[in-house]
Structures are given as structure tokens and as C-alpha cells.
Wavefront OBJ file of the C-alpha trace (Angstrom):
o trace
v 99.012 64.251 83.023
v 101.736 63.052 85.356
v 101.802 60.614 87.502
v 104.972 59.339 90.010
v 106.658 62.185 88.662
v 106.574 61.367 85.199
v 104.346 62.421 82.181
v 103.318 59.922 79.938
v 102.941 62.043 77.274
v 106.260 62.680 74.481
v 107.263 66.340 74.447
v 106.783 67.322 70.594
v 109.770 69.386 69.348
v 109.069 71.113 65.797
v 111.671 71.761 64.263
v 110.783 71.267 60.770
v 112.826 73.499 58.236
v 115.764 73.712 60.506
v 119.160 71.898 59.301
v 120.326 68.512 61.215
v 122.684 71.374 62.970
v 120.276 73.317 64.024
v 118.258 70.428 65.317
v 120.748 68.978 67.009
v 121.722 72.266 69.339
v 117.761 72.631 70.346
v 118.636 69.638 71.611
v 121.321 70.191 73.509
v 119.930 72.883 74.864
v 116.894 71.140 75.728
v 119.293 68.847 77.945
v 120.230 71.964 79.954
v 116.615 73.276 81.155
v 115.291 69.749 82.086
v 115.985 68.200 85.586
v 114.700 64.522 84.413
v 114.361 62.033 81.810
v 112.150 63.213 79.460
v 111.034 61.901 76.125
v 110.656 63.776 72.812
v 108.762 63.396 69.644
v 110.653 65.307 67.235
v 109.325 66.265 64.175
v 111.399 67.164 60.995
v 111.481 67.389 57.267
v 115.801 67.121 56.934
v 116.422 64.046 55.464
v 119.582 63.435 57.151
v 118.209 62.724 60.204
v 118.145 59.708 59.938
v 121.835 59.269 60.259
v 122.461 62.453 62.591
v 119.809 61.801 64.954
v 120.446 58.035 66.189
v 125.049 59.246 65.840
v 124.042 62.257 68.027
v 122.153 59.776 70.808
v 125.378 57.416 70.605
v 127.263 60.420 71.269
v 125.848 61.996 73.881
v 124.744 58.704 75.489
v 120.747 59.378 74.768
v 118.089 56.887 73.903
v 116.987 56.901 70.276
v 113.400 54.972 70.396
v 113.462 55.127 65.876
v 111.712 56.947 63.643
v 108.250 56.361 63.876
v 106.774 57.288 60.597
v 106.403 60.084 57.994
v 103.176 62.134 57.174
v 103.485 64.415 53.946
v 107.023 65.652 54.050
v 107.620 65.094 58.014
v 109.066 62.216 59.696
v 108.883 61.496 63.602
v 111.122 60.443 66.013
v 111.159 58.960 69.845
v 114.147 60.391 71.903
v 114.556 60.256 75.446
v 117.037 62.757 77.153
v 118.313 62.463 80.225
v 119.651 66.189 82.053
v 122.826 67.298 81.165
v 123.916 67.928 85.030
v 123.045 64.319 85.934
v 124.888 62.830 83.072
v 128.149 64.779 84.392
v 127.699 63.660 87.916
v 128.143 59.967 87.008
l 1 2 3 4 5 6 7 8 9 10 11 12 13 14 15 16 17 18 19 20 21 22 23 24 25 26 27 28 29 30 31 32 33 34 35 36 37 38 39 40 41 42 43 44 45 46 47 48 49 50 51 52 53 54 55 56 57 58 59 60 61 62 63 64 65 66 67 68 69 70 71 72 73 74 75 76 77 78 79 80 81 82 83 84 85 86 87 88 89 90
């Protein structure tokens, strides 16, 4: 559902038995296709991510919302990208 524009629903992004690497190019590349802010629930079973995840954000000037808790072998994460385009333009 969306409403003013914006869903109020995370985007889940699976990317369970992929490397912090590999995680962290999905989502750069997410950043390319989207043309506003849009927030992620990332799931993922690489235990670094909890230092890549919240460096990456710093680095690339996103919002890291935490990890939000971890079911079997998979934690979740909030994220909230903003478009790659509109981040140049400032």
C-alpha cells in the first residue's frame, strides 16, 4: 500500500548465503534503480554484518535503523537508501 507517495511497508532483500561483499554491491545497485527513499529489511546469515553493514551506511551516507533480531541462523536489518542520482546532485 502507498500512500503520499510512500509505502509503508520495508522492501525485504534476501540475501542470505551471500558474503558481506556481495551484500553490499546488491546494495549499491539497489541505489541505482530506485528514484526515492526507500527502506529495506535485509535479511542475512554473514556474521560480519554487523560491522560492514552500519561502516557501509556511514560511507555512503545511508540510514542504518539496527539490527532488529535473529530467527534460526538469520538476522534482520532496517536500512533506508536514498537514490544514488539525488545523492550526487547535492
Amino acid at each position: 500500500m502507498t500512500t503520499g507517495g510512500y509505502d509503508d511497508r520495508p522492501e525485504v532483500m534476501d540475501v542470505r548465503g551471500l558474503g558481506c561483499g556481495s551484500v553490499l554491491v546488491r546494495l549499491a545497485q539497489k541505489r541505482k534503480v530506485i528514484s526515492e527513499s526507500t527502506t529495506i529489511l535485509l535479511w542475512t546469515d554473514d556474521a560480519g554484518a554487523d560491522e560492514e553493514l552500519p561502516a557501509w551506511c556511514r560511507m555512503t551516507l545511508q540510514q542504518f535503523g539496527g539490527r532488529l533480531d535473529k530467527v534460526d541462523d538469520v538476522w534482520r536489518y532496517e536500512l533506508t537508501l536514498t537514490p544514488l542520482l539525488a545523492k550526487q546532485q547535492e
